[in-house]
mmCIF file as Biopython writes it, N, C-alpha, C and O atoms, coordinates in Angstrom:
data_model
#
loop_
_atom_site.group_PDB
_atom_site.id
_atom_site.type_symbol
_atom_site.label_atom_id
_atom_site.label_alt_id
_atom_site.label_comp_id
_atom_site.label_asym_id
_atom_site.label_entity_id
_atom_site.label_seq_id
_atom_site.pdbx_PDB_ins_code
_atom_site.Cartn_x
_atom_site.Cartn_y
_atom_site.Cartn_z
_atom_site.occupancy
_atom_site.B_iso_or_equiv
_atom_site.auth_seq_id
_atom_site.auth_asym_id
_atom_site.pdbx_PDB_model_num
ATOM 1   N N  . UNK A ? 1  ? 0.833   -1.195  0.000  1.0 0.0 1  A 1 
ATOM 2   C CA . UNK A ? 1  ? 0.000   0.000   0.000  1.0 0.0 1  A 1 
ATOM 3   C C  . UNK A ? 1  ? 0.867   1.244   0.000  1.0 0.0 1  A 1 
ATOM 4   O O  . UNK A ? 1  ? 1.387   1.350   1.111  1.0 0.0 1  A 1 
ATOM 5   N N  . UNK A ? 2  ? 1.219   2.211   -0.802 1.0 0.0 2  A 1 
ATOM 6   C CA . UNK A ? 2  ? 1.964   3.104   -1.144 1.0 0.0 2  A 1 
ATOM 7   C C  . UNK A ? 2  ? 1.193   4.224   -0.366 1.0 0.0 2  A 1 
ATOM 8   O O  . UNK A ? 2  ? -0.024  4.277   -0.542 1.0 0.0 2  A 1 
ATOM 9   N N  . UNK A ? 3  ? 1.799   5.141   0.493  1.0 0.0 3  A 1 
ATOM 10  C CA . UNK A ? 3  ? 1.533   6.267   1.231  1.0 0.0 3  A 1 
ATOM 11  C C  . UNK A ? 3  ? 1.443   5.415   2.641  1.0 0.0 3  A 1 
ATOM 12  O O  . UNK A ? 3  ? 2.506   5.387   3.261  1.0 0.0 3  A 1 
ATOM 13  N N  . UNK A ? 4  ? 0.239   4.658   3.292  1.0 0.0 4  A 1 
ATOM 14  C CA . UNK A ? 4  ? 0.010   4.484   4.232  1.0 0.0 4  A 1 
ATOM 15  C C  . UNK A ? 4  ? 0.986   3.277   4.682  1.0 0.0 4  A 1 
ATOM 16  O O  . UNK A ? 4  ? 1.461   3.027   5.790  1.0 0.0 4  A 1 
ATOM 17  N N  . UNK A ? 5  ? 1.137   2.533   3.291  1.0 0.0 5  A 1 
ATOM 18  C CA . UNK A ? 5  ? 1.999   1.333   3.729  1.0 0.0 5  A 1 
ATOM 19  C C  . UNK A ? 5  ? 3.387   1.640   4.116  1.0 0.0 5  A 1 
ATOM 20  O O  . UNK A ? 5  ? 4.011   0.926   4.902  1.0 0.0 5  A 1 
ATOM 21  N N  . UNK A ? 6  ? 4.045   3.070   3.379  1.0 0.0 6  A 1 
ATOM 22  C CA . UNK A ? 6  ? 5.380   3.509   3.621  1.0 0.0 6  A 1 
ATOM 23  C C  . UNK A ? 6  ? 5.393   4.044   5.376  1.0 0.0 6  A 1 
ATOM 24  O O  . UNK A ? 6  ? 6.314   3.585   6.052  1.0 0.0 6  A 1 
ATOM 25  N N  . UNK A ? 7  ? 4.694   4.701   5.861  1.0 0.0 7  A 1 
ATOM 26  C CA . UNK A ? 7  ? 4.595   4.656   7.229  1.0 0.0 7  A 1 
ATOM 27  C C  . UNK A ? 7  ? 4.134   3.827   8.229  1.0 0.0 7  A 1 
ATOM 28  O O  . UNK A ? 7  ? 4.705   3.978   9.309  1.0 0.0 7  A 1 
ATOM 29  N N  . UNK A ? 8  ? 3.232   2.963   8.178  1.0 0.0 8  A 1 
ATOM 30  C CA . UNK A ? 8  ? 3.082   1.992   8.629  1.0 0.0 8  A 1 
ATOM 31  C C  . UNK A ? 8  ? 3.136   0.690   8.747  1.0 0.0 8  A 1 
ATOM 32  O O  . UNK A ? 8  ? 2.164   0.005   8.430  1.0 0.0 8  A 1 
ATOM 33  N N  . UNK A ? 9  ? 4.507   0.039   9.314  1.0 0.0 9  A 1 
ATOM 34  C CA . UNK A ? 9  ? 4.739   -1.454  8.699  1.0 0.0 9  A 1 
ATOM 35  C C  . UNK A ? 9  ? 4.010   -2.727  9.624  1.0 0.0 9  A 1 
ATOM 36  O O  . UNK A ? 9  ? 4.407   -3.010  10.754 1.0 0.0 9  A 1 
ATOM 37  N N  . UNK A ? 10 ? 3.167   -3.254  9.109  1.0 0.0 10 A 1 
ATOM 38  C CA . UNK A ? 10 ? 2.311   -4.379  9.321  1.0 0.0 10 A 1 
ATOM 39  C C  . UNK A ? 10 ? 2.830   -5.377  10.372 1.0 0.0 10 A 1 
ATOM 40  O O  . UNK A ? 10 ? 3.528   -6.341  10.055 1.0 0.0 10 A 1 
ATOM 41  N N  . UNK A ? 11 ? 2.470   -5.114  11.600 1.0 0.0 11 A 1 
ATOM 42  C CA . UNK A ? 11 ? 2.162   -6.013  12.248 1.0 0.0 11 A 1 
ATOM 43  C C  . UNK A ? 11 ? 3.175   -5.234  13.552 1.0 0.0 11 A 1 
ATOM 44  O O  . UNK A ? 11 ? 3.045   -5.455  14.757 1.0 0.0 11 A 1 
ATOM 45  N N  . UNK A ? 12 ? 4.268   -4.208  12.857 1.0 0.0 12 A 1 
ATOM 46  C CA . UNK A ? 12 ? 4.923   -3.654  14.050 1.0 0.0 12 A 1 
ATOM 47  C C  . UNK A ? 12 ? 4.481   -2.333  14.797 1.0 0.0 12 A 1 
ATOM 48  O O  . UNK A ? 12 ? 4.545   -1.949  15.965 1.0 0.0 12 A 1 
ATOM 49  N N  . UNK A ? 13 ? 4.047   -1.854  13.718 1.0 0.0 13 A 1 
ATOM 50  C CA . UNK A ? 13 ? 3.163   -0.469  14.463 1.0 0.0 13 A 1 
ATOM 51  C C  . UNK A ? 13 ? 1.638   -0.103  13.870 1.0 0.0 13 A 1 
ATOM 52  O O  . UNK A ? 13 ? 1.053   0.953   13.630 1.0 0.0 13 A 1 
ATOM 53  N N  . UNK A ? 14 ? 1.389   -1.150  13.788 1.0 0.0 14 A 1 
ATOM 54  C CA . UNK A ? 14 ? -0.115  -0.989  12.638 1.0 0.0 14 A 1 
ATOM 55  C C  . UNK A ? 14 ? -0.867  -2.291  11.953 1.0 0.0 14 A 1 
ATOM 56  O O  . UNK A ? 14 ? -0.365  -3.365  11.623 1.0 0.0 14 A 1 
ATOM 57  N N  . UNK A ? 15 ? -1.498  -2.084  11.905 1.0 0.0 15 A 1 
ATOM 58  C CA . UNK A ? 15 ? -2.483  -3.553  11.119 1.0 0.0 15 A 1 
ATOM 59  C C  . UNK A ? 15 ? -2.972  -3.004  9.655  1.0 0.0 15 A 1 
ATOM 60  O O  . UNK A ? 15 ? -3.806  -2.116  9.832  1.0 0.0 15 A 1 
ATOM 61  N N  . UNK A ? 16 ? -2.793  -3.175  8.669  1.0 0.0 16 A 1 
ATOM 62  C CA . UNK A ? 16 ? -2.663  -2.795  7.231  1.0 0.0 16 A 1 
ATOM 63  C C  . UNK A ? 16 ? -4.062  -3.926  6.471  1.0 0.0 16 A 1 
ATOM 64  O O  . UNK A ? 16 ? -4.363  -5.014  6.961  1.0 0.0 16 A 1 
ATOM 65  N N  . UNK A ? 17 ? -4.551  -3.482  5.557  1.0 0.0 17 A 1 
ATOM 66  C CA . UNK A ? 17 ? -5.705  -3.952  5.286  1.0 0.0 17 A 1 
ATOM 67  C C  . UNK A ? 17 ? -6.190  -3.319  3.545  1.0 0.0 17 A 1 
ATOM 68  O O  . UNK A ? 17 ? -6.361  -2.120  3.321  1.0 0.0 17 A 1 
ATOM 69  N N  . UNK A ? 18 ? -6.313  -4.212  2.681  1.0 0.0 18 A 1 
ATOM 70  C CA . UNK A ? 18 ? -6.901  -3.310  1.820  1.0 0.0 18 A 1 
ATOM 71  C C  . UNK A ? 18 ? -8.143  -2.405  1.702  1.0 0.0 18 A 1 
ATOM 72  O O  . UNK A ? 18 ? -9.114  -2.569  2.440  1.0 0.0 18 A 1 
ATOM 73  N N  . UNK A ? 19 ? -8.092  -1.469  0.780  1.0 0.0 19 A 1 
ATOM 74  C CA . UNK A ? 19 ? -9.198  -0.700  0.882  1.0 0.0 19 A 1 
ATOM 75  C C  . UNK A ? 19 ? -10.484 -1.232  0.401  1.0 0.0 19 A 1 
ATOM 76  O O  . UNK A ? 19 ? -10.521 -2.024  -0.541 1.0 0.0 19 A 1 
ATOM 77  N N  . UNK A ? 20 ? -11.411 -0.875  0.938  1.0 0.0 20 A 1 
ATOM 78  C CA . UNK A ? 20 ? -12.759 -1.508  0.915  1.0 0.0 20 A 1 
ATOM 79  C C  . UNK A ? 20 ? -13.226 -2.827  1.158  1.0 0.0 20 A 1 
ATOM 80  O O  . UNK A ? 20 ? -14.315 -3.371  0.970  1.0 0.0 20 A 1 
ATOM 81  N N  . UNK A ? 21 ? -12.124 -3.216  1.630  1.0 0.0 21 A 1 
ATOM 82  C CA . UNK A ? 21 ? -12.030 -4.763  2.543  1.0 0.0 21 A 1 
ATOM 83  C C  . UNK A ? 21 ? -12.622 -4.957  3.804  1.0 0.0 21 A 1 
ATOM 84  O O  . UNK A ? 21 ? -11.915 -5.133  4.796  1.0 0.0 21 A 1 
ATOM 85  N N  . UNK A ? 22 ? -14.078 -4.939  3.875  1.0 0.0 22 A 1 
ATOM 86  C CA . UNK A ? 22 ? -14.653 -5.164  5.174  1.0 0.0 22 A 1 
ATOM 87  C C  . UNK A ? 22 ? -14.494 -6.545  6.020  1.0 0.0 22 A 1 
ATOM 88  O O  . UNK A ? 22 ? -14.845 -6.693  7.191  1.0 0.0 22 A 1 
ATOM 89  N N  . UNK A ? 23 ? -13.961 -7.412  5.282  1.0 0.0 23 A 1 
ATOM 90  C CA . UNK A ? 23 ? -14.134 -8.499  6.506  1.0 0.0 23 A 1 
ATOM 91  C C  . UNK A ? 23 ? -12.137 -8.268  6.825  1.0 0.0 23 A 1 
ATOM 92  O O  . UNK A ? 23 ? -11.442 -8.701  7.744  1.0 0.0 23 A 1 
ATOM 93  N N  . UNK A ? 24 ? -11.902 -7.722  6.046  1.0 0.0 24 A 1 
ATOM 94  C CA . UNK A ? 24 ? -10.120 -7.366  6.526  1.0 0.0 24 A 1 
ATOM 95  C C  . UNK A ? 24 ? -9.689  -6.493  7.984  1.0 0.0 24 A 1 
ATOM 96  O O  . UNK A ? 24 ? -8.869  -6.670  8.885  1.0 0.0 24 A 1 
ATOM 97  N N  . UNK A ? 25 ? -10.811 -5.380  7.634  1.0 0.0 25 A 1 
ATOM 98  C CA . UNK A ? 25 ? -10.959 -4.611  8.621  1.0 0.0 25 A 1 
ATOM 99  C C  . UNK A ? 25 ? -11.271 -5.350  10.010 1.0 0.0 25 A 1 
ATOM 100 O O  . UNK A ? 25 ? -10.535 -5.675  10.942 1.0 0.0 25 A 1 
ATOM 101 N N  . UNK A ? 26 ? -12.802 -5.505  9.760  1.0 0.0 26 A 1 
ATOM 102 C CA . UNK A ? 26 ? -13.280 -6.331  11.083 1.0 0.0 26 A 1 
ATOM 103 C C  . UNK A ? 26 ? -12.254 -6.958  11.848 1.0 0.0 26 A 1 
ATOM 104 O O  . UNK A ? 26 ? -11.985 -6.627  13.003 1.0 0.0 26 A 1 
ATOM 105 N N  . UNK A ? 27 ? -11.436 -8.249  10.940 1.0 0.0 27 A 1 
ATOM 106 C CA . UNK A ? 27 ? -10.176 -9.339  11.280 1.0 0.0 27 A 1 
ATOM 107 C C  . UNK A ? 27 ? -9.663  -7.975  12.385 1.0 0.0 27 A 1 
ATOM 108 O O  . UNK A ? 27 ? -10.058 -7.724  13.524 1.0 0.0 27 A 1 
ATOM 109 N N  . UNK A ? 28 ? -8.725  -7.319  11.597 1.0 0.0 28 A 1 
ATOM 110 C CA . UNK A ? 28 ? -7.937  -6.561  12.174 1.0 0.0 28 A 1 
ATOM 111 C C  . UNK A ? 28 ? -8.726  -5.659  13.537 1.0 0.0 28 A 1 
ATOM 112 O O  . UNK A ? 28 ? -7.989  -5.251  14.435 1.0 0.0 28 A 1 
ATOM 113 N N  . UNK A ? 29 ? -9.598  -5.504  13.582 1.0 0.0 29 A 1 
ATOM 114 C CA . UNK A ? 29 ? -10.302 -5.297  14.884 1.0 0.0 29 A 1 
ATOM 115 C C  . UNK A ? 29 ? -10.366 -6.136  15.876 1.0 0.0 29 A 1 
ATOM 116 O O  . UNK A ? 29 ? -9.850  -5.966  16.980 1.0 0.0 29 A 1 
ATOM 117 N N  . UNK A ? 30 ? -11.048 -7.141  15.495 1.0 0.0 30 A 1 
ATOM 118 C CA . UNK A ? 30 ? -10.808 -8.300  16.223 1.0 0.0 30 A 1 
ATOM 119 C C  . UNK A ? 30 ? -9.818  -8.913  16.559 1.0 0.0 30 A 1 
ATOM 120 O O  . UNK A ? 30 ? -9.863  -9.928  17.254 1.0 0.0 30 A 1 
ATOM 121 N N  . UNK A ? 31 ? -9.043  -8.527  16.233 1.0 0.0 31 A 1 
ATOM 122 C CA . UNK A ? 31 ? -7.738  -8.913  16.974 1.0 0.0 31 A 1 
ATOM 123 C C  . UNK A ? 31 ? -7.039  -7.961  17.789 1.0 0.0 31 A 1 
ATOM 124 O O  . UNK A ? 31 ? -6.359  -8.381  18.725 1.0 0.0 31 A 1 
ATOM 125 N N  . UNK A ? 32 ? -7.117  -6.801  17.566 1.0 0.0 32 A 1 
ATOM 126 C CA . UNK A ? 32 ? -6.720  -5.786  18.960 1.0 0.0 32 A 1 
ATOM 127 C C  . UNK A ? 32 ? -8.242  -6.221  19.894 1.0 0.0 32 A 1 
ATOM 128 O O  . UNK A ? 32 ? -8.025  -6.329  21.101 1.0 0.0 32 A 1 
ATOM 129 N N  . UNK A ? 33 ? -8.965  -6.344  19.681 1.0 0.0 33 A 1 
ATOM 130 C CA . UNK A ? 33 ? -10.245 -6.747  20.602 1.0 0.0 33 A 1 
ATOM 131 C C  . UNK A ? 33 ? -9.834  -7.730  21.414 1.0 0.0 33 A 1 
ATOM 132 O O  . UNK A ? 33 ? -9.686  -7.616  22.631 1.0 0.0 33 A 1 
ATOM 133 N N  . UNK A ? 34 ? -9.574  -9.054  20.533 1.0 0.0 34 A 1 
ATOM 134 C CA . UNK A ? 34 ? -9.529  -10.145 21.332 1.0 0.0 34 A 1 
ATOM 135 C C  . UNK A ? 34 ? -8.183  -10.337 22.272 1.0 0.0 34 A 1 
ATOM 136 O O  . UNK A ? 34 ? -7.952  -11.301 23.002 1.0 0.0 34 A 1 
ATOM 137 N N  . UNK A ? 35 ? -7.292  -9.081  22.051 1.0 0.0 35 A 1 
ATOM 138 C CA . UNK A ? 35 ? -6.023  -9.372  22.746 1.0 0.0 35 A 1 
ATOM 139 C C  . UNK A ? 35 ? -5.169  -10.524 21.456 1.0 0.0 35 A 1 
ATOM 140 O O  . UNK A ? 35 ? -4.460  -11.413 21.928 1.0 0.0 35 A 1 
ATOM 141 N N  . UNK A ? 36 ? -5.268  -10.450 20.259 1.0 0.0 36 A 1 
ATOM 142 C CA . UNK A ? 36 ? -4.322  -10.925 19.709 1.0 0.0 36 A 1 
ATOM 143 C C  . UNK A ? 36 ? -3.066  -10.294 19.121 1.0 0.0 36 A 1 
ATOM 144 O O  . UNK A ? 36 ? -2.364  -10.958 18.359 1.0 0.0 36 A 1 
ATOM 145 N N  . UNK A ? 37 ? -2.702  -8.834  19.495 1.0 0.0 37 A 1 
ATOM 146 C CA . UNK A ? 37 ? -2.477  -7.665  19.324 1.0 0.0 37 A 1 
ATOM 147 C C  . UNK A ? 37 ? -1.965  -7.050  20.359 1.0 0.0 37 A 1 
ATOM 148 O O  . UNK A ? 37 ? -2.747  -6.727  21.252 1.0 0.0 37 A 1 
ATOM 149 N N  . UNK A ? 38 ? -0.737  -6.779  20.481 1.0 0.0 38 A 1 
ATOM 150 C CA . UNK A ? 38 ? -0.588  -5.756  21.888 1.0 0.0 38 A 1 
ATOM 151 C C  . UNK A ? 38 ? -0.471  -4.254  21.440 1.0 0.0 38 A 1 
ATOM 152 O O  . UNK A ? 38 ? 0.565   -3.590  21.414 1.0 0.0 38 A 1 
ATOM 153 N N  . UNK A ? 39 ? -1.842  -3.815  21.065 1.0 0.0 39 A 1 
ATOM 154 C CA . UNK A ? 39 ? -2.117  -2.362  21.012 1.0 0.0 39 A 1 
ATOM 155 C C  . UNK A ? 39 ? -1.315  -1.656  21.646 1.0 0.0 39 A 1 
ATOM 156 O O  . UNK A ? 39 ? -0.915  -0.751  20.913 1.0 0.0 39 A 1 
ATOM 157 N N  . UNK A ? 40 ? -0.858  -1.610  22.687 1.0 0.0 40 A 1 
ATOM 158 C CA . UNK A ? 40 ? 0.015   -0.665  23.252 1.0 0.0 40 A 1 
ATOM 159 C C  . UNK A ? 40 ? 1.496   -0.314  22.992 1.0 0.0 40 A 1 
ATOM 160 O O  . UNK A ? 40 ? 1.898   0.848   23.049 1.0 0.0 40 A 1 
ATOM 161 N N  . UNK A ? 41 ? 2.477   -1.611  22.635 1.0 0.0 41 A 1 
ATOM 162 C CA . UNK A ? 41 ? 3.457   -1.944  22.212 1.0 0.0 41 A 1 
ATOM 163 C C  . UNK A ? 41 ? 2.996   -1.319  20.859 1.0 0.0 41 A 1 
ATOM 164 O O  . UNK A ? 41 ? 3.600   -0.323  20.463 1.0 0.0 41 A 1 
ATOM 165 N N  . UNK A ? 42 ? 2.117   -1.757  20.227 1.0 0.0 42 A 1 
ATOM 166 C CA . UNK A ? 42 ? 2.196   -1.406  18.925 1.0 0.0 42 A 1 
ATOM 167 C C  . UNK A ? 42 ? 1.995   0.153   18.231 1.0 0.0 42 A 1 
ATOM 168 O O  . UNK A ? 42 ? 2.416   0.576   17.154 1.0 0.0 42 A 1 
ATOM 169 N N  . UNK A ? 43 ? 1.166   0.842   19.309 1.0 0.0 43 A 1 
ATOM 170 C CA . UNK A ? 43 ? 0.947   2.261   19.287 1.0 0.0 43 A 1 
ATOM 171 C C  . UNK A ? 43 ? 2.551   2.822   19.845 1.0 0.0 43 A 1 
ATOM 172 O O  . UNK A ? 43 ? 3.472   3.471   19.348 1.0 0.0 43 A 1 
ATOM 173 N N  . UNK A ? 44 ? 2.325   2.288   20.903 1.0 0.0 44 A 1 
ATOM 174 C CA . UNK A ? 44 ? 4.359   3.158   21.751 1.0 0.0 44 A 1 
ATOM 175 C C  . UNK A ? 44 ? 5.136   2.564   20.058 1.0 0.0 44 A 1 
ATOM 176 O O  . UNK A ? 44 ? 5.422   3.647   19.547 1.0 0.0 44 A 1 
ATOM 177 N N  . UNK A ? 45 ? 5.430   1.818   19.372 1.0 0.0 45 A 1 
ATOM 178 C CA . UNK A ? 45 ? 6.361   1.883   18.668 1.0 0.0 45 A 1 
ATOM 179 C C  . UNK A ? 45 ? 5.784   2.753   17.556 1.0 0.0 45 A 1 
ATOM 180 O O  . UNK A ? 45 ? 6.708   3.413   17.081 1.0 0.0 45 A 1 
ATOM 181 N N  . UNK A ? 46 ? 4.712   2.998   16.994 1.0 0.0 46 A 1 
ATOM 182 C CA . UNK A ? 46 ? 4.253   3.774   15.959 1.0 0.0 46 A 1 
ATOM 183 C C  . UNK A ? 46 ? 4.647   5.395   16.211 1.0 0.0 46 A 1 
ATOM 184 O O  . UNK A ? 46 ? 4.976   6.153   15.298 1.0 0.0 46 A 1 
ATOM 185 N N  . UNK A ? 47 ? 4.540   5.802   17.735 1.0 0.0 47 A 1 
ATOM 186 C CA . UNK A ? 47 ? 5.016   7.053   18.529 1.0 0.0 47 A 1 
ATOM 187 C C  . UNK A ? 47 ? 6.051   7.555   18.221 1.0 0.0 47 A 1 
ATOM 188 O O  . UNK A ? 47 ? 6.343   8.632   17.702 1.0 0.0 47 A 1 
ATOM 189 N N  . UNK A ? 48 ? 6.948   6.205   18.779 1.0 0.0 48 A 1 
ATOM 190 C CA . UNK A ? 48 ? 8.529   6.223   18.554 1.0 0.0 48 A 1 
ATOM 191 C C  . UNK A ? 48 ? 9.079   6.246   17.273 1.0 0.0 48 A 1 
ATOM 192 O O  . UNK A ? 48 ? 10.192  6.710   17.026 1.0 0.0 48 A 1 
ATOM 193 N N  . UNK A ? 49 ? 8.229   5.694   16.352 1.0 0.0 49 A 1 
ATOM 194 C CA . UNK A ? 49 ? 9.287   5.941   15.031 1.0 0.0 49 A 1 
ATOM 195 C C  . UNK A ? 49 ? 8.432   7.586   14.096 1.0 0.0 49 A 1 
ATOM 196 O O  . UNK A ? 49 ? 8.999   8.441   13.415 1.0 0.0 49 A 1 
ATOM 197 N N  . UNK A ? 50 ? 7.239   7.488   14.392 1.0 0.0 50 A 1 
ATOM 198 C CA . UNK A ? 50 ? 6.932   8.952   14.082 1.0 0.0 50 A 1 
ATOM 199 C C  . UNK A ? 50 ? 7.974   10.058  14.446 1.0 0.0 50 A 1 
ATOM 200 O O  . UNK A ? 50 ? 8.288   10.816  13.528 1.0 0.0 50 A 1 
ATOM 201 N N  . UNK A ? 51 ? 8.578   10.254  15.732 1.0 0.0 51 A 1 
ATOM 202 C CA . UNK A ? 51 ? 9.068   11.063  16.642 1.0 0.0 51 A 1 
ATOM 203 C C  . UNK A ? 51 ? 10.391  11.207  15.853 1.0 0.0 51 A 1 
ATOM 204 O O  . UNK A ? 51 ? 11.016  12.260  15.729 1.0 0.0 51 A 1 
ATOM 205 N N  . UNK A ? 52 ? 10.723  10.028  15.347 1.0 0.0 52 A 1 
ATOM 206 C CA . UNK A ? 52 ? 12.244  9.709   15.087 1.0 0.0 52 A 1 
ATOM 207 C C  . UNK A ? 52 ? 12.455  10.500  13.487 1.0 0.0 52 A 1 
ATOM 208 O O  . UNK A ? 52 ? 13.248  11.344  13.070 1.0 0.0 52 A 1 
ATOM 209 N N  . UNK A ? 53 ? 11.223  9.683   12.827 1.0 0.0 53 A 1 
ATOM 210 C CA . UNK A ? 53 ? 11.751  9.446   11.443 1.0 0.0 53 A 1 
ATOM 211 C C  . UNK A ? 53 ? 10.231  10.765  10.186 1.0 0.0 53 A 1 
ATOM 212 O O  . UNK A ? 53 ? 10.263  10.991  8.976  1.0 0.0 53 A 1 
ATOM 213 N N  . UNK A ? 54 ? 9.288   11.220  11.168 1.0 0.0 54 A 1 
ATOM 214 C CA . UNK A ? 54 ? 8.660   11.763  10.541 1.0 0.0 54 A 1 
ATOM 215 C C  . UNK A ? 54 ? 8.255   13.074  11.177 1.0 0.0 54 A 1 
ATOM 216 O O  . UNK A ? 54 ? 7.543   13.797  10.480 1.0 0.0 54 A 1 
ATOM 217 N N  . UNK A ? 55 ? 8.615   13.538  12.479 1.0 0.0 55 A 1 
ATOM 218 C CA . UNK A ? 55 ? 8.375   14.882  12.672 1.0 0.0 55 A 1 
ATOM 219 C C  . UNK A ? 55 ? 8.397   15.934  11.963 1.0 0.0 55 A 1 
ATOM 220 O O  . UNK A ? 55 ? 8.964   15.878  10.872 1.0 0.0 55 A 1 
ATOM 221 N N  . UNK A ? 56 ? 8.031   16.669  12.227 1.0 0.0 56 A 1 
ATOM 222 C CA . UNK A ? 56 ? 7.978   18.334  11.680 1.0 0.0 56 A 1 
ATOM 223 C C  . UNK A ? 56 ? 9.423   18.792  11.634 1.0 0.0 56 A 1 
ATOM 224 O O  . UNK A ? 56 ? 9.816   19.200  10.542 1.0 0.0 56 A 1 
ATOM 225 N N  . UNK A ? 57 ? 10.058  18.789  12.390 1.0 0.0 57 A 1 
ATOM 226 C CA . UNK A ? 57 ? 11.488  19.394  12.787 1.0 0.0 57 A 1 
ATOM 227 C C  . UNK A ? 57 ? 12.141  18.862  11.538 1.0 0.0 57 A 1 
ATOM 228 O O  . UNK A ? 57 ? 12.523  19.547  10.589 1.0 0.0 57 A 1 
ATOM 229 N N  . UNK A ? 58 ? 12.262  16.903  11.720 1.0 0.0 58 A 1 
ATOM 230 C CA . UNK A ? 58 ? 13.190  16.553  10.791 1.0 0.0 58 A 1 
ATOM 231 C C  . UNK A ? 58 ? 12.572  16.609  9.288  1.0 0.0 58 A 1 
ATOM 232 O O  . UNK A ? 58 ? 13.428  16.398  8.429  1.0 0.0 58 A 1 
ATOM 233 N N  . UNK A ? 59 ? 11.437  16.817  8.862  1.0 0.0 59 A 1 
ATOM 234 C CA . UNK A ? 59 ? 11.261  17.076  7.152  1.0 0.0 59 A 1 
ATOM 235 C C  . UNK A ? 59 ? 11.725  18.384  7.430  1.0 0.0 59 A 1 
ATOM 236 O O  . UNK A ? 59 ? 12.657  18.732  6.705  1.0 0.0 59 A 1 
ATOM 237 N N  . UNK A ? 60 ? 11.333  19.236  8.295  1.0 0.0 60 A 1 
ATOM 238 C CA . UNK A ? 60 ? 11.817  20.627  7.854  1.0 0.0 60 A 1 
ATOM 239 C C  . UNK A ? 60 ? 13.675  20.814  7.258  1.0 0.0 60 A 1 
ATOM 240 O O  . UNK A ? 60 ? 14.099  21.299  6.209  1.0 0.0 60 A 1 
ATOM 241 N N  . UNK A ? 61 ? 14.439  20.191  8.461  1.0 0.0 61 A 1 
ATOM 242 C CA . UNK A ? 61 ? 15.801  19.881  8.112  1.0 0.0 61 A 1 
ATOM 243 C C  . UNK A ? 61 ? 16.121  19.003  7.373  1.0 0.0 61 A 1 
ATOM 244 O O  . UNK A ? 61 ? 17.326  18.927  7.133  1.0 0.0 61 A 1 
ATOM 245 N N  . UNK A ? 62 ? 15.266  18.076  6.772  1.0 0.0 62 A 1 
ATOM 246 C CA . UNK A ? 62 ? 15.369  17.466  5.555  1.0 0.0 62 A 1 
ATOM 247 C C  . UNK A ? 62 ? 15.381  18.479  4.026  1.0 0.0 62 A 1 
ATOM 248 O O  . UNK A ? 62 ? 16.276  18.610  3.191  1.0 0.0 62 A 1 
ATOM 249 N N  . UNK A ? 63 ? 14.165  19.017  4.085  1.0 0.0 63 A 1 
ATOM 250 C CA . UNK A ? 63 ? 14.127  19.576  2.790  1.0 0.0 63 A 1 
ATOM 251 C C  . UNK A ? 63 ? 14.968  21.403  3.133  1.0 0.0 63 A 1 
ATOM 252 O O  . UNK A ? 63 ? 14.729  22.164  2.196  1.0 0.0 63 A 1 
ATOM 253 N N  . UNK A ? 64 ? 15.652  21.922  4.043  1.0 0.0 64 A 1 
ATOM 254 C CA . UNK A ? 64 ? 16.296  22.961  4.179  1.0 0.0 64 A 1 
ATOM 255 C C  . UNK A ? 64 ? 17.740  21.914  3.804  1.0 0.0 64 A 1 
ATOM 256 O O  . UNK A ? 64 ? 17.741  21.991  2.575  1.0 0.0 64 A 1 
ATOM 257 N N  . UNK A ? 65 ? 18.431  21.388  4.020  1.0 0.0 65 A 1 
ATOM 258 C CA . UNK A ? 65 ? 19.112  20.361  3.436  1.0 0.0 65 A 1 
ATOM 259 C C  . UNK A ? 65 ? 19.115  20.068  1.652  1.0 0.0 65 A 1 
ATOM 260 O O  . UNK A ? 65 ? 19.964  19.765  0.812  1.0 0.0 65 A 1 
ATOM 261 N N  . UNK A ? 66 ? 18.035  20.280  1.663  1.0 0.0 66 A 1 
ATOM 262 C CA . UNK A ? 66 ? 18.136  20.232  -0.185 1.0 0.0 66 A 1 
ATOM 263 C C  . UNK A ? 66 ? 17.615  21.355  -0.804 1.0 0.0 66 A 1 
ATOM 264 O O  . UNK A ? 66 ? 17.230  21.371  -1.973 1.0 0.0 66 A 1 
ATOM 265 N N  . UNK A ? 67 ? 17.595  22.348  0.004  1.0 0.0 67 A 1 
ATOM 266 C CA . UNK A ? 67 ? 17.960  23.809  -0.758 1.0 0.0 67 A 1 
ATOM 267 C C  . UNK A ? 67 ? 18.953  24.057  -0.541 1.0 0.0 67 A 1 
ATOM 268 O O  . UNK A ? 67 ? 19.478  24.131  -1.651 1.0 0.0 67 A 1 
ATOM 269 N N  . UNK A ? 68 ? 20.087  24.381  0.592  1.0 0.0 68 A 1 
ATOM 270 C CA . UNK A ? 68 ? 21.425  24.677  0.922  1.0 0.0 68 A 1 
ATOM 271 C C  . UNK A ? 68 ? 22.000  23.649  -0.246 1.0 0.0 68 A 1 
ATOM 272 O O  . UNK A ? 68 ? 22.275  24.292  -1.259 1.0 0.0 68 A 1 
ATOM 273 N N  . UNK A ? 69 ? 22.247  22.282  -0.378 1.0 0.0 69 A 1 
ATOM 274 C CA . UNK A ? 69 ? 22.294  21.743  -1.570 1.0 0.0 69 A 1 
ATOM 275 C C  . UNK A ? 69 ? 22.312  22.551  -3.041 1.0 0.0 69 A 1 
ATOM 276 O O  . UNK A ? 69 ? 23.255  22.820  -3.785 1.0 0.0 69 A 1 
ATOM 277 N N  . UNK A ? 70 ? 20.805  22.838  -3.154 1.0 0.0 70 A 1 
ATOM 278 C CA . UNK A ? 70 ? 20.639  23.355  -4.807 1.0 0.0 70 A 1 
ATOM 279 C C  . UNK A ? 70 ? 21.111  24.955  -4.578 1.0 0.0 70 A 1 
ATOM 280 O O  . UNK A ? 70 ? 21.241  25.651  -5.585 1.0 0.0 70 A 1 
ATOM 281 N N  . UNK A ? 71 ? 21.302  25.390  -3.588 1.0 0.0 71 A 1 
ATOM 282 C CA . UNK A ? 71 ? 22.151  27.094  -3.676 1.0 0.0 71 A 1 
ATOM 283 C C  . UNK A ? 71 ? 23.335  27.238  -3.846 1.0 0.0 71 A 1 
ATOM 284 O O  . UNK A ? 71 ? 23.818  28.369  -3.894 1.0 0.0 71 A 1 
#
């Protein structure tokens, strides 16, 4: 899944599902429901790599990085 799949990798910080896939969805509910899923682990690591690898700060010093570059 291109966009959502590049930030969210399946099964470590997220449950991934195609679109308009209702019994995919449900699954994937049902399993943070039933405790097959440690939602919490899996949210704290989704936190942690947001923080790391997609903040505001670092695209900003990412793409100021590739203007100092092209100047």
């Amino acid at each position: 899944m291109p966009g959502i799949g590049d930030v969210v990798r399946e099964g470590v910080d997220g449950l991934l599902f195609p679109p308009g896939d209702d019994q995919c969805l449900a699954d994937a509910a049902e399993s943070f429901i039933a405790g097959k899923v440690d939602w919490l682990a899996m949210s704290e690591r989704a936190r942690n790599r947001h923080a790391k690898e997609f903040s505001a700060n670092r695209m900003a010093s990412e793409f100021a990085a590739v203007y100092r570059e092209l100047i």
